[in-house]
PyMOL CGO cylinders between C-alpha atoms (Angstrom):
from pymol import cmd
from pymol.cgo import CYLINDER

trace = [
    CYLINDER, -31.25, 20.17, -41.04, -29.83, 23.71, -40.35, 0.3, 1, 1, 1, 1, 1, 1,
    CYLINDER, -29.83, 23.71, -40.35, -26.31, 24.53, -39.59, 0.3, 1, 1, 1, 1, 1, 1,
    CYLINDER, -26.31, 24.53, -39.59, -25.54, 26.84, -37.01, 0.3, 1, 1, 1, 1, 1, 1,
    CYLINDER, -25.54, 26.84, -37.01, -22.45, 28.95, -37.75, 0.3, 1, 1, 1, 1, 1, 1,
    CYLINDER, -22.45, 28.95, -37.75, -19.98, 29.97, -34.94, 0.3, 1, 1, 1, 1, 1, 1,
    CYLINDER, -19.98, 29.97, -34.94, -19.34, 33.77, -35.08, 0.3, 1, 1, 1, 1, 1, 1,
    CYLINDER, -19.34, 33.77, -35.08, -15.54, 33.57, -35.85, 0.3, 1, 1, 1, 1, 1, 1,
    CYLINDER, -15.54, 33.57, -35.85, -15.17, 35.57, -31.98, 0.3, 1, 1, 1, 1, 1, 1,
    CYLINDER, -15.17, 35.57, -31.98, -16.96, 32.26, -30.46, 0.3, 1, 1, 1, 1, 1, 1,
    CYLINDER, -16.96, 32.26, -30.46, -14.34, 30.29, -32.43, 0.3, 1, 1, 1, 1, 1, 1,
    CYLINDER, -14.34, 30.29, -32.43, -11.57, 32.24, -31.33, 0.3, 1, 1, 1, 1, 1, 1,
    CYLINDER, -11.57, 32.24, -31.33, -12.75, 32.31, -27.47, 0.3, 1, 1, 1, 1, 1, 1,
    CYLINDER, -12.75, 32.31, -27.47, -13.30, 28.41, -27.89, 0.3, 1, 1, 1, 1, 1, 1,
    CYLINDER, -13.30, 28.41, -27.89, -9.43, 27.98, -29.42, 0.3, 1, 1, 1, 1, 1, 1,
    CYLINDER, -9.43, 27.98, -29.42, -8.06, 29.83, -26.54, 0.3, 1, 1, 1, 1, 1, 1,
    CYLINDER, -8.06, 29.83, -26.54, -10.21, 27.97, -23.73, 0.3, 1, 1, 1, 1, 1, 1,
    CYLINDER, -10.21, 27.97, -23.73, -8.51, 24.86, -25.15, 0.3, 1, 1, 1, 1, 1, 1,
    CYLINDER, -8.51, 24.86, -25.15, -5.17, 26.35, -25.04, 0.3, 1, 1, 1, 1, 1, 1,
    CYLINDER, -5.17, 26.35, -25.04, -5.84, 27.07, -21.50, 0.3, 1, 1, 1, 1, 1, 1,
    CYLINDER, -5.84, 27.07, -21.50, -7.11, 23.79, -20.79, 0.3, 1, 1, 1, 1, 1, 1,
    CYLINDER, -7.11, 23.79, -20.79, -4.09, 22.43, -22.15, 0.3, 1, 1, 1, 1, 1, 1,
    CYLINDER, -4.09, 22.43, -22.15, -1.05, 24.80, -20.48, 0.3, 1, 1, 1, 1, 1, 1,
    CYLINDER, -1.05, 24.80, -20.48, -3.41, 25.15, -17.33, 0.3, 1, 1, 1, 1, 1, 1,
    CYLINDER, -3.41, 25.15, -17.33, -1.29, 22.11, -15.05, 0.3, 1, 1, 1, 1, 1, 1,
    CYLINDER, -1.29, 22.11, -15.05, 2.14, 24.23, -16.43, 0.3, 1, 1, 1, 1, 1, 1,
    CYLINDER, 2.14, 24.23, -16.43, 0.32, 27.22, -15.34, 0.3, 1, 1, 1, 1, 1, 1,
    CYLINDER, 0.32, 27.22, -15.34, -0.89, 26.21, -12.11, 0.3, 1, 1, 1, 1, 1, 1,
    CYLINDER, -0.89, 26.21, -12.11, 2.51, 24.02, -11.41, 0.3, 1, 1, 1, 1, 1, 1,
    CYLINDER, 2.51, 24.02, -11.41, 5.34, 26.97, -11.88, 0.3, 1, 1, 1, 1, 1, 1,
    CYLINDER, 5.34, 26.97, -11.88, 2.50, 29.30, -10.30, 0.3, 1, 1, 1, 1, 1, 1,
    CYLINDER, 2.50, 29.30, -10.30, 2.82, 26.83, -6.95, 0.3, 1, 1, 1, 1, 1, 1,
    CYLINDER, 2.82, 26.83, -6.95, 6.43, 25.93, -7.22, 0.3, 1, 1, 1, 1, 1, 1,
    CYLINDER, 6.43, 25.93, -7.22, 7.63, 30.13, -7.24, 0.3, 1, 1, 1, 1, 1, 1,
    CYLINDER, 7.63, 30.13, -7.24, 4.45, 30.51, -4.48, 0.3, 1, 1, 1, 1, 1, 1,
    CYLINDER, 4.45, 30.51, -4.48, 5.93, 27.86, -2.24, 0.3, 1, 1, 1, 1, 1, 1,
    CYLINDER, 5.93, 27.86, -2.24, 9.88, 28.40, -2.90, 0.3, 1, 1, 1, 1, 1, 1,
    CYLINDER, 9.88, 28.40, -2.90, 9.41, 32.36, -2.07, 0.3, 1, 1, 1, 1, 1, 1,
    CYLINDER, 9.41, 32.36, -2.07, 7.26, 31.62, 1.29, 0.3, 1, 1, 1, 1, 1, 1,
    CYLINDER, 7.26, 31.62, 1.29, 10.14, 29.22, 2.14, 0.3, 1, 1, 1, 1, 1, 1,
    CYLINDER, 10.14, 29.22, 2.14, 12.48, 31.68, 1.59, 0.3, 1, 1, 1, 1, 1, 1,
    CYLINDER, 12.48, 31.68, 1.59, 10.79, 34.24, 3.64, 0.3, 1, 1, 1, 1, 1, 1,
    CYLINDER, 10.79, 34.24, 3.64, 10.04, 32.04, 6.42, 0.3, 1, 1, 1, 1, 1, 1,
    CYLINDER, 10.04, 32.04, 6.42, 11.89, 29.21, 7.39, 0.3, 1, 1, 1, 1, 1, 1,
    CYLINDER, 11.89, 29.21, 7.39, 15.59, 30.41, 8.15, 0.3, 1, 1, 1, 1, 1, 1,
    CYLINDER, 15.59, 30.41, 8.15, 18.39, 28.11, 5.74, 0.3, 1, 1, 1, 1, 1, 1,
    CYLINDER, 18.39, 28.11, 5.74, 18.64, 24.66, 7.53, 0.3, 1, 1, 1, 1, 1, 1,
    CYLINDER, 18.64, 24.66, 7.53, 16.01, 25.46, 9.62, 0.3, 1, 1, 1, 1, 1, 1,
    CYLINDER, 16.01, 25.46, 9.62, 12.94, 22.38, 9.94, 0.3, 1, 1, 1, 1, 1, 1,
    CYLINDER, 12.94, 22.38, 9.94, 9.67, 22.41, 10.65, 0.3, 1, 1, 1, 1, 1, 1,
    CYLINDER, 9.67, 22.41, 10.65, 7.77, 18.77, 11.25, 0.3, 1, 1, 1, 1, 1, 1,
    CYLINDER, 7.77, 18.77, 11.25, 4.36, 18.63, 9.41, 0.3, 1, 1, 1, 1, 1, 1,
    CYLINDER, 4.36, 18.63, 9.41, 3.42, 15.59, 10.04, 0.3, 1, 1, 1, 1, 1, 1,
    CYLINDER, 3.42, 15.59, 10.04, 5.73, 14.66, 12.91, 0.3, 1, 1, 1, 1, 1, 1,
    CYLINDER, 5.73, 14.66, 12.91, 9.06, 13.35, 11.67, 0.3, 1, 1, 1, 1, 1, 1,
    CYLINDER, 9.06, 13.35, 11.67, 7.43, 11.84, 8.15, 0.3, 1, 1, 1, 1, 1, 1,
    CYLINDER, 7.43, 11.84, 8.15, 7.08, 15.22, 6.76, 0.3, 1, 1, 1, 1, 1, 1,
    CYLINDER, 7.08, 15.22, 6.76, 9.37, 17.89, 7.41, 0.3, 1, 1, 1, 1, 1, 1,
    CYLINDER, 9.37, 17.89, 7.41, 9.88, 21.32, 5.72, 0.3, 1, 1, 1, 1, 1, 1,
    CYLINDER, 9.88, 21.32, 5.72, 13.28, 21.64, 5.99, 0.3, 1, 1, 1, 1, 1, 1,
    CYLINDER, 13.28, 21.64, 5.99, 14.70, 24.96, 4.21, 0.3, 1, 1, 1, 1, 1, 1,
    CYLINDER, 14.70, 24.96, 4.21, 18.04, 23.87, 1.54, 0.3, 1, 1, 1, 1, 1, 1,
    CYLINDER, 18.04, 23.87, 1.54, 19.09, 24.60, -1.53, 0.3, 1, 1, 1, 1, 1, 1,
    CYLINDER, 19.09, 24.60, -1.53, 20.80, 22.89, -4.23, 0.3, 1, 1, 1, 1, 1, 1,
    CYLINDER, 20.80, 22.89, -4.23, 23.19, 23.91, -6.07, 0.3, 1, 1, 1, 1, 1, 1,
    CYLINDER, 23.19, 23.91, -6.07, 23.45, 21.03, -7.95, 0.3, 1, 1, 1, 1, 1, 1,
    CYLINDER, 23.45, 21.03, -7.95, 20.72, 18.77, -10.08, 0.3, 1, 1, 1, 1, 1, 1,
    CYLINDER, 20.72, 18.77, -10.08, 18.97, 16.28, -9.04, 0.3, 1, 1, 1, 1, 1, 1,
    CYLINDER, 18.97, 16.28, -9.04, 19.31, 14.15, -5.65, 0.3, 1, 1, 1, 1, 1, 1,
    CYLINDER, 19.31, 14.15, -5.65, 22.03, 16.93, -5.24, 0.3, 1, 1, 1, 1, 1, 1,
    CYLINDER, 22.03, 16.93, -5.24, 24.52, 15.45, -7.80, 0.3, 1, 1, 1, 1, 1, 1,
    CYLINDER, 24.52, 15.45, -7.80, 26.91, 18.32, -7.93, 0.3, 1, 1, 1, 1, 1, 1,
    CYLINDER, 26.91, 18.32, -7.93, 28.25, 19.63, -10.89, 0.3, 1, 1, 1, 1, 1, 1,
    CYLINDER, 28.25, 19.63, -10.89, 31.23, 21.73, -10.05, 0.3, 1, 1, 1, 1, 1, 1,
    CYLINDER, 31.23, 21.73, -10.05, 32.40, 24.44, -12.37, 0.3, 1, 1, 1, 1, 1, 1,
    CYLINDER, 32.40, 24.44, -12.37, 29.48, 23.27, -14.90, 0.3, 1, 1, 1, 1, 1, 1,
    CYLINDER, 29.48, 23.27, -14.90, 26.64, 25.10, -13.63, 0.3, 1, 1, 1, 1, 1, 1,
    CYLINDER, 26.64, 25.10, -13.63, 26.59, 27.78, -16.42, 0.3, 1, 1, 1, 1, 1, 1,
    CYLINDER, 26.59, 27.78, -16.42, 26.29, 24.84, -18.98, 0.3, 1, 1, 1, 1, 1, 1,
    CYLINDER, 26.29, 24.84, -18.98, 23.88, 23.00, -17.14, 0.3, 1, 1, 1, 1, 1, 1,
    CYLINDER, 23.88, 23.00, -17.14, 21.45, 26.06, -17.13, 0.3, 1, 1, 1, 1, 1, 1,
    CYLINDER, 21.45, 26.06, -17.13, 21.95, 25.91, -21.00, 0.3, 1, 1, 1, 1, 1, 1,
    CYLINDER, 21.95, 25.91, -21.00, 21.70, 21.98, -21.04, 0.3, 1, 1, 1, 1, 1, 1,
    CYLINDER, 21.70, 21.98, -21.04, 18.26, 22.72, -19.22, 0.3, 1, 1, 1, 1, 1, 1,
    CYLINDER, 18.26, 22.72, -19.22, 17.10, 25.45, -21.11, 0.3, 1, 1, 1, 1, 1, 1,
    CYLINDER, 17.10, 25.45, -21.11, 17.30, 22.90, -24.31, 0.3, 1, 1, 1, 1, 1, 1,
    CYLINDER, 17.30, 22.90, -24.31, 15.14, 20.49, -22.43, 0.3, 1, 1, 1, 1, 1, 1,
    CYLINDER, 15.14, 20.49, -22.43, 12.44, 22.69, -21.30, 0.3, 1, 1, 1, 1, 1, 1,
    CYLINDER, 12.44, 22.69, -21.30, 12.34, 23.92, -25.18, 0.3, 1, 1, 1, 1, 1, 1,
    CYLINDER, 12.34, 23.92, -25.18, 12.27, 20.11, -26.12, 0.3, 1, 1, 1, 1, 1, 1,
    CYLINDER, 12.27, 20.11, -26.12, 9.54, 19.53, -23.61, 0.3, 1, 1, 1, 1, 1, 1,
    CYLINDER, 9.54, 19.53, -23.61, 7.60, 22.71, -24.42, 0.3, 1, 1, 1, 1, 1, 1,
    CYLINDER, 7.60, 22.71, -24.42, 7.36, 21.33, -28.22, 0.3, 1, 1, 1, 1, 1, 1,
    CYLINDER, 7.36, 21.33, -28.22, 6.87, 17.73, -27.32, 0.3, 1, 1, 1, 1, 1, 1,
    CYLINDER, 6.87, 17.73, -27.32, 3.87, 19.07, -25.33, 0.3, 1, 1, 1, 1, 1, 1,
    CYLINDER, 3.87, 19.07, -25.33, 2.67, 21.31, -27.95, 0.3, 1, 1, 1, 1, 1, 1,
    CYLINDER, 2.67, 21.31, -27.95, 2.65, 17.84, -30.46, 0.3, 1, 1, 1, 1, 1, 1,
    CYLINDER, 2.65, 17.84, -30.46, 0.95, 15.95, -27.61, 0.3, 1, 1, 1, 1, 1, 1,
    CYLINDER, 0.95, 15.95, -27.61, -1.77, 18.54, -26.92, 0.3, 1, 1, 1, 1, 1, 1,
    CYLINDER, -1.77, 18.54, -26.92, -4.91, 16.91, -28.15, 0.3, 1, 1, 1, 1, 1, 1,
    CYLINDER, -4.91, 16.91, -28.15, -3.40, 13.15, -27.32, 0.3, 1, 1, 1, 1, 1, 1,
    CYLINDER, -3.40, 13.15, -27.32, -4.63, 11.39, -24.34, 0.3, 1, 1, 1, 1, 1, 1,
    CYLINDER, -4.63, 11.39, -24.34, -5.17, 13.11, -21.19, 0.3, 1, 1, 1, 1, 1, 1,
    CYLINDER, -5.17, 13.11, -21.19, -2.29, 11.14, -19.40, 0.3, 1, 1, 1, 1, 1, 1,
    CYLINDER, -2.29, 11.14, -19.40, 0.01, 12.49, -21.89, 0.3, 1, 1, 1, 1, 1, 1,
    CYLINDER, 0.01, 12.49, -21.89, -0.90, 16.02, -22.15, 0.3, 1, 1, 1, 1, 1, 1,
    CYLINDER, -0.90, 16.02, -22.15, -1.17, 16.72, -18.42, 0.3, 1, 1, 1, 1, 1, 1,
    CYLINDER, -1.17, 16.72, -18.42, 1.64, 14.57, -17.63, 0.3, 1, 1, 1, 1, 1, 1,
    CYLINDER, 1.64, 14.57, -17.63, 3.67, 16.02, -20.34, 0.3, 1, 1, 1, 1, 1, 1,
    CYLINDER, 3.67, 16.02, -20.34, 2.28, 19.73, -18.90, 0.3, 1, 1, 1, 1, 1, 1,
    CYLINDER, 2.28, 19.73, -18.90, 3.36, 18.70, -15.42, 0.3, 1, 1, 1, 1, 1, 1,
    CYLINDER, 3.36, 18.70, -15.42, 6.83, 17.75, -16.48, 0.3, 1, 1, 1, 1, 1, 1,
    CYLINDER, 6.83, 17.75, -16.48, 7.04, 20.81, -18.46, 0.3, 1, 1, 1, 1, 1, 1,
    CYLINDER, 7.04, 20.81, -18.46, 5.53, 23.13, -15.48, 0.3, 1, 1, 1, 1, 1, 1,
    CYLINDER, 5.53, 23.13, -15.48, 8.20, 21.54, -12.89, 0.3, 1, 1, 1, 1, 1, 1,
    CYLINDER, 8.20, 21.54, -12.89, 10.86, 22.17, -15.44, 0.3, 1, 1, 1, 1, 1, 1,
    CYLINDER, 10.86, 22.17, -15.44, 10.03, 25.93, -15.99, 0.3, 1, 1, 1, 1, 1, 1,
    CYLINDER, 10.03, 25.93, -15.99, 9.50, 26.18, -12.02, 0.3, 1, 1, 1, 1, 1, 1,
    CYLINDER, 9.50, 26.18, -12.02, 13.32, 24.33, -11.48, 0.3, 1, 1, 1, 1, 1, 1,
    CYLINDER, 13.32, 24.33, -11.48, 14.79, 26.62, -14.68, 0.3, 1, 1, 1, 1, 1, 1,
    CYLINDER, 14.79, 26.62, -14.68, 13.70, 29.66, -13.15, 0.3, 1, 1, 1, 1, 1, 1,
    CYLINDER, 13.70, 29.66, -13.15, 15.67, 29.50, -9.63, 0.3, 1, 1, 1, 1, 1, 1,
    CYLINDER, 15.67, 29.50, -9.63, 18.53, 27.95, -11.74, 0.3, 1, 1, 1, 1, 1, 1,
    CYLINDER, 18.53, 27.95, -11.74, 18.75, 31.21, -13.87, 0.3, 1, 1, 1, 1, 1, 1,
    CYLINDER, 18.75, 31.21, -13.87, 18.89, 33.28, -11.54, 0.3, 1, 1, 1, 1, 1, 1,
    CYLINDER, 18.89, 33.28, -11.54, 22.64, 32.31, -11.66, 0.3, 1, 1, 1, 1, 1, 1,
    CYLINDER, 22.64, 32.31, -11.66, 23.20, 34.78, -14.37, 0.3, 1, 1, 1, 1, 1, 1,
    CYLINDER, 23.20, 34.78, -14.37, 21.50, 37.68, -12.56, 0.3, 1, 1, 1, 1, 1, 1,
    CYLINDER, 21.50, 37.68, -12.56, 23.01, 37.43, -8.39, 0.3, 1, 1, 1, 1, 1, 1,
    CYLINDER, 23.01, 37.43, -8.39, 26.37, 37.34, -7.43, 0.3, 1, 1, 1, 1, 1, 1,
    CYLINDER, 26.37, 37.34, -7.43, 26.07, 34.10, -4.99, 0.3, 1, 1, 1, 1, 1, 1,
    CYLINDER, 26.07, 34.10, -4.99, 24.31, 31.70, -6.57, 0.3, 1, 1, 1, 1, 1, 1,
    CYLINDER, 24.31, 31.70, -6.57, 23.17, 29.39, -3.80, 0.3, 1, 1, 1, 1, 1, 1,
    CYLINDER, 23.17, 29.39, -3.80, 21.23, 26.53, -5.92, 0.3, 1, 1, 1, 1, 1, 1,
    CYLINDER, 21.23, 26.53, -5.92, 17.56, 26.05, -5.99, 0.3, 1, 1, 1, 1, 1, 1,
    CYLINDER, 17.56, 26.05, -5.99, 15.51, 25.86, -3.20, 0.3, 1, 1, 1, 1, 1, 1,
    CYLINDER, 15.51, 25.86, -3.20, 13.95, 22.30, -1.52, 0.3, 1, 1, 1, 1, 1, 1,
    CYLINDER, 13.95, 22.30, -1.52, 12.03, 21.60, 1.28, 0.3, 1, 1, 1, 1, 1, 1,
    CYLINDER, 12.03, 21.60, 1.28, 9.73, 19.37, 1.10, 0.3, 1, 1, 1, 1, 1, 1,
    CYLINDER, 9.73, 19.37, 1.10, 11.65, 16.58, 3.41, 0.3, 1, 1, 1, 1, 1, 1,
    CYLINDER, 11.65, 16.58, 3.41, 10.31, 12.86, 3.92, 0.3, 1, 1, 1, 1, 1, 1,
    CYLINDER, 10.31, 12.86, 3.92, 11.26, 9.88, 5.73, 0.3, 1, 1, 1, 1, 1, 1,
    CYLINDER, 11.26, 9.88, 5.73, 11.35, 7.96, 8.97, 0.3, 1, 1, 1, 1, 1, 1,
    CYLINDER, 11.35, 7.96, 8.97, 13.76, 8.77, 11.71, 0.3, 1, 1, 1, 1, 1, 1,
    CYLINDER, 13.76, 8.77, 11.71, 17.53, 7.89, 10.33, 0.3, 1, 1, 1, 1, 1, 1,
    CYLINDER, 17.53, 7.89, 10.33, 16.49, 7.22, 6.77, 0.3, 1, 1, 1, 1, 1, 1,
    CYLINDER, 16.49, 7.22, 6.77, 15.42, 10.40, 5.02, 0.3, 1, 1, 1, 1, 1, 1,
    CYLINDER, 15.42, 10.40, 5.02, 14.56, 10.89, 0.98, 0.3, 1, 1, 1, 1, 1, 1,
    CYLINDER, 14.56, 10.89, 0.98, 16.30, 13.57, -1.08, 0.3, 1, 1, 1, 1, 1, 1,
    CYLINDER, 16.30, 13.57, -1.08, 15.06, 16.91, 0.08, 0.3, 1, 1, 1, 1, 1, 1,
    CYLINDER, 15.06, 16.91, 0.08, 12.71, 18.37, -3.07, 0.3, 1, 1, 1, 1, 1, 1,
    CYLINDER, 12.71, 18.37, -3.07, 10.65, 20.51, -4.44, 0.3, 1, 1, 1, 1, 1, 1,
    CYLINDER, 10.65, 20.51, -4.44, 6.80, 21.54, -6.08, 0.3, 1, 1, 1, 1, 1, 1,
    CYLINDER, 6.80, 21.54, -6.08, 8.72, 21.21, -9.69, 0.3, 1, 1, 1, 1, 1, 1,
    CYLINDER, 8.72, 21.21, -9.69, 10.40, 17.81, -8.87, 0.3, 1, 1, 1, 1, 1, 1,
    CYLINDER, 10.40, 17.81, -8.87, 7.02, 16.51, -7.57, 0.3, 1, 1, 1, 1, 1, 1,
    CYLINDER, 7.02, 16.51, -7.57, 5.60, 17.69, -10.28, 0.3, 1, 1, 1, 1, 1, 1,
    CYLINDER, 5.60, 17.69, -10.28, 8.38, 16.36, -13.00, 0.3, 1, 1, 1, 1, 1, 1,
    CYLINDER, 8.38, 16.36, -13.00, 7.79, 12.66, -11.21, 0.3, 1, 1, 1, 1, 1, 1,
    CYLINDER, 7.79, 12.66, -11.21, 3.99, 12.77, -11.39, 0.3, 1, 1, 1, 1, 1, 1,
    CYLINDER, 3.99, 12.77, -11.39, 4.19, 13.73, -14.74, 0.3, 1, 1, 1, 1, 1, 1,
    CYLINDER, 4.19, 13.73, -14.74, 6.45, 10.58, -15.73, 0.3, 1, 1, 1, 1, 1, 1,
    CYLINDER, 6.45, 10.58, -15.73, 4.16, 8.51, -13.71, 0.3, 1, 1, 1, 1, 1, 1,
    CYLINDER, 4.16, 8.51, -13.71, 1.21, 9.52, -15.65, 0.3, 1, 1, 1, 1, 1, 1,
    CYLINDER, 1.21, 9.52, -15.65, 3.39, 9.16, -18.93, 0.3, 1, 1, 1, 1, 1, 1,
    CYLINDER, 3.39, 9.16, -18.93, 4.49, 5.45, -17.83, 0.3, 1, 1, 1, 1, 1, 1,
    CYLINDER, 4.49, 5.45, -17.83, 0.71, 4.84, -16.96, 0.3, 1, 1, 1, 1, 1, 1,
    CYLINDER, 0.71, 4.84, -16.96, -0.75, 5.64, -20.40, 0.3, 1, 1, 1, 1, 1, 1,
    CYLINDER, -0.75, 5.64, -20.40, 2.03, 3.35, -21.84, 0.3, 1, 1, 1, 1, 1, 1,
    CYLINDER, 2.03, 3.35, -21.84, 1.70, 0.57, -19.80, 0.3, 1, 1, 1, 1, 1, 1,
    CYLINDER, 1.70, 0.57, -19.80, -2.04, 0.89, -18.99, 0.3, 1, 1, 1, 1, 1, 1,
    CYLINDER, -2.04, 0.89, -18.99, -4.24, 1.99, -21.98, 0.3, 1, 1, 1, 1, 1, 1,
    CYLINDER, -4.24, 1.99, -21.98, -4.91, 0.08, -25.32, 0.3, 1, 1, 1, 1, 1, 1,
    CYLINDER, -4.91, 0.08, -25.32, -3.40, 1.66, -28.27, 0.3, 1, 1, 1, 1, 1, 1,
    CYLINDER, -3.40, 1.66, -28.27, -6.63, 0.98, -31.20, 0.3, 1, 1, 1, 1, 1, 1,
    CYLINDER, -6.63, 0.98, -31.20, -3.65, 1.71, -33.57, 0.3, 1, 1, 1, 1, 1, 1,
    CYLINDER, -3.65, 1.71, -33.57, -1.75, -0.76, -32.52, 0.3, 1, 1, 1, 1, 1, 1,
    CYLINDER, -1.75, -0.76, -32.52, -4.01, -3.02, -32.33, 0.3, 1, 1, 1, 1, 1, 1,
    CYLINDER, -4.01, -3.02, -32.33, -5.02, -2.60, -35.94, 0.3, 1, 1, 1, 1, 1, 1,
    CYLINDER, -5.02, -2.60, -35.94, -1.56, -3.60, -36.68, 0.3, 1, 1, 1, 1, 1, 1,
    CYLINDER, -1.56, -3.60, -36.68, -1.56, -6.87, -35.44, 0.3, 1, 1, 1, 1, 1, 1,
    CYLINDER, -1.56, -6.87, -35.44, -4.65, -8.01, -36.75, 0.3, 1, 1, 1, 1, 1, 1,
]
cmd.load_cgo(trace, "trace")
């Protein structure tokens, strides 16, 4: 039997198609979130809405100054920048551990980080304008008087990422674990 061997440029081009494959939902998720949150900005006026699919889906132009489901947090919004800069590091090298795991855990975990980087980015920009005005949500769903929290790309993509997270741990067999118990 002959071995072929990989010219060490194949193995190199293979490594980073992998990498890509992995960061590729991050990629593609902040890539859509900035995309969206800068046509928003240029196009819908602040408070303005725009019904998408009548009165279920609205894109209604706000932003949030605070974190999620527009908790505010006051004076704190330098240290919450900080508080999320920590996370998306933590996430970043959770996802970096998880990269060759199951698929529901390194795209979910790529999704969550993606929407994080997307949400981090508009809440820097604190240090770098004078009026900070939050980050910007639109995407705006409900049924006449009852409305959901206005959000964004990033916090869709943070929430499908934990539901893809949940559904590997409640949903797959873990061989491992099984082992264990035998």
């Amino acid at each position: 039997m002959r071995y072929r061997i990989l010219p060490a440029a194949s193995i190199a081009n293979h490594k980073r198609l992998n990498l890509l494959k992995v960061y590729l939902p991050t990629i593609l998720v902040v890539f859509i979130d900035q995309f969206s949150k800068l046509w928003i900005k240029n196009n819908l006026p602040h408070w303005e809405t725009w019904n998408i699919l009548g009165s279920f889906l609205r894109f209604t132009h706000v932003k949030n100054p605070g974190i999620a489901f527009g908790i505010s947090v006051g004076q704190f919004s330098i240290i919450v920048v900080f508080l999320s800069i920590i996370a998306t590091l933590f996430i970043a090298y959770l996802h970096w551990q998880e990269r060759n795991n199951h698929p529901l855990i390194s795209i979910g975990l790529g999704l969550i980080l993606g929407g994080a980087i997307g949400n981090l980015i508009d809440r820097s920009s604190i240090f770098f304008v004078q009026n900070y005005e939050g980050v910007i949500d639109f995407i705006d769903i409900g049924s006449s008087s009852f409305r959901w929290y206005t959000f964004n790309i990033a916090d869709s993509a943070v929430t499908i990422g934990i539901i893809f997270y949940l559904m590997h741990s409640f949903f797959t067999t873990k061989p491992e674990l099984l082992e264990r118990n035998d």
